[in-house]
Structures are given as structure tokens and as C-alpha cells.
N, C-alpha and C positions, 0 to 999 in steps of 0.2 A: 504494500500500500504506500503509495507516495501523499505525502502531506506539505500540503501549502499552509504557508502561518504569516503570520508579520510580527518581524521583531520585537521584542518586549512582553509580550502577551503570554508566550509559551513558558508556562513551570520551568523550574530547575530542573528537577526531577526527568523532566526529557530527552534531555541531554543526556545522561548516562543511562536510564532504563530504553528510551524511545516508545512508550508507550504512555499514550494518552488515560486519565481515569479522571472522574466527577470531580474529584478532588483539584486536578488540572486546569479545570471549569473553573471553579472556584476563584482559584490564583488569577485568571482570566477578567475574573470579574470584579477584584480589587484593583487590577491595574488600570481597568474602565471608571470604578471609583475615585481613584488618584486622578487621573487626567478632569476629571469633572472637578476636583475640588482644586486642582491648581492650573487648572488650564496650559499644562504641558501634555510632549507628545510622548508615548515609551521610549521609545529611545530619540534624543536630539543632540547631535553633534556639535550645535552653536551654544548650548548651553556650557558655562564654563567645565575646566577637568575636574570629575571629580562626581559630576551632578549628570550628566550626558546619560546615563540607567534612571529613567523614574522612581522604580521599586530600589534600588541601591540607595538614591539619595532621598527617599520621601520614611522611609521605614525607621530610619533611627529617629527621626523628630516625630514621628507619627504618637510618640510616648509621651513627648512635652507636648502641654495646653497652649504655651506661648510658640513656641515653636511652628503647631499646627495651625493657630492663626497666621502668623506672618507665611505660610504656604501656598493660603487663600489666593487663588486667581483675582489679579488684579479686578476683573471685571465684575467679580461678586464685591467685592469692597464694599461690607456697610451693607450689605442685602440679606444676612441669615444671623439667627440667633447664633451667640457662642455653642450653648448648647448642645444644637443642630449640629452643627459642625465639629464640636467633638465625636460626638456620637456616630457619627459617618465616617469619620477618621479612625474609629475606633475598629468600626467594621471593616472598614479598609486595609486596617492594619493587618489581621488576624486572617483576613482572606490572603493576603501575600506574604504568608509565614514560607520561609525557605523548606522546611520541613512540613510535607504533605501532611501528614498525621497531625500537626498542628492546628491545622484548616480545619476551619466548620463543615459541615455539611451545609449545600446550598438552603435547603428549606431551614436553616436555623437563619440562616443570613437574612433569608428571607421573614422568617420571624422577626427578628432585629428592626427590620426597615418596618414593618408594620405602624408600631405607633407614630414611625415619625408619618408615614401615608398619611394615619388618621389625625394628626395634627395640623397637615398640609389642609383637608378637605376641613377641617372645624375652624380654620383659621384665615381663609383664605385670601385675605387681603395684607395681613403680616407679611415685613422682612423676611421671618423664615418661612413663610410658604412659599414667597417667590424662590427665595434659594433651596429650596425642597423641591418644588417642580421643574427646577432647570437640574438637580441634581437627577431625577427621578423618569422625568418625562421629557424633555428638552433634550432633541441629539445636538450633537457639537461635532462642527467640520474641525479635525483635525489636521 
């Protein structure tokens, strides 16, 4: 089986085993969280040394409050509760744990995101709703 992918996206894990699993998925969809919350690409080579891997350089701050605000995509500035944005960070985090076994299952991930949905829908003219729907529902040209 030949597999097309785009850089950044693909686990660790596949690199040395070559095989795809849920957990894979998972890692996948942290990386899509990261790009939403800081409006970088997986991998970008203009980015200075050092920071050029999204998940490289987004995962040791993902643990600081302060940190993962100043992360924030210019273009949310001011548009989501602290909160929100921890809390998204959070799941972000743990979705791009180097170590698969680490990783949620998607349905908890997806448990996770729930109350913030039901927050978005009870809130809807709030800061953090807009930055909950652009996180959530909002694709982004990368």
C-alpha cells in the first residue's frame, strides 16, 4: 500500500513501525488543533531555527498558561476566553503526545470538546464563541 500524507500530520510512530492506527488519527488531529490556535502551518521553513516543526515547538509551552496565550494566532487577539483557550491547548497537547499510548482515544477528545460546543451554542455572541467557532467550525487556508 503506498501512502500519500503531508508533512507534519503523520505520528512518530510511523516512521519506525509504518503503520497507521486510531491513535495516528488522533496525533493528526492535534496538529489541526495547533494550526487553529496559532495560525501556523506543520511544518514552515520561514519560521525561525528551532520552531520550523509545529508539534516540536508548540508542545513544551502547551504546559504554560502564559506561554499558550502568547501562541495565540495573531488574528484571534482578544476574540476567546482564557479559558477556552487553555482548554483547547490542553486537548491539543495530549492529542500530540510522542508516545501513542499516551493519546486519548478520539471519542474522549471528542468528549472534551463537548462542553466547550455547548458553551459556543449558549453563548453565542461572546469572545469565546467566536473563537470556539473559528476553532471548531471555521476551515482555515493554510
Amino acid at each position: 500500500m503506498c501512502l500519500l500524507s503531508t508533512t507534519g500530520y503523520l505520528a512518530p510512530e510511523y516512521a519506525s513501525t509504518g503503520k497507521l492506527t486510531t491513535k495516528s488519527d488522533v496525533y493528526s488531529y492535534g496538529v489541526v488543533l495547533l494550526q487553529l490556535l496559532t495560525g501556523r502551518k506543520p511544518v514552515d521553513t520561514k519560521q525561525p531555527s528551532g520552531e520550523h516543526v509545529l508539534v516540536s515547538w508548540a508542545l513544551p509551552r502547551l504546559t504554560n498558561r502564559d506561554k499558550v496565550v502568547e501562541m495565540v494566532d495573531p488574528a484571534m487577539q482578544d476574540q476567546y476566553s482564557k479559558k477556552d483557550l487553555i482548554q483547547v491547548a490542553a486537548i491539543a497537547a495530549v492529542c500530540v503526545q510522542l508516545e501513542a499510548d499516551y493519546r486519548p482515544l478520539m471519542t474522549d477528545v471528542v468528549q472534551s470538546l463537548i462542553p466547550l460546543v455547548k458553551n459556543l451554542s449558549s453563548v453565542s455572541s461572546s469572545c469565546s464563541s467566536r473563537f470556539m467557532n473559528q476553532m471548531l467550525c471555521s476551515p482555515r487556508p493554510m
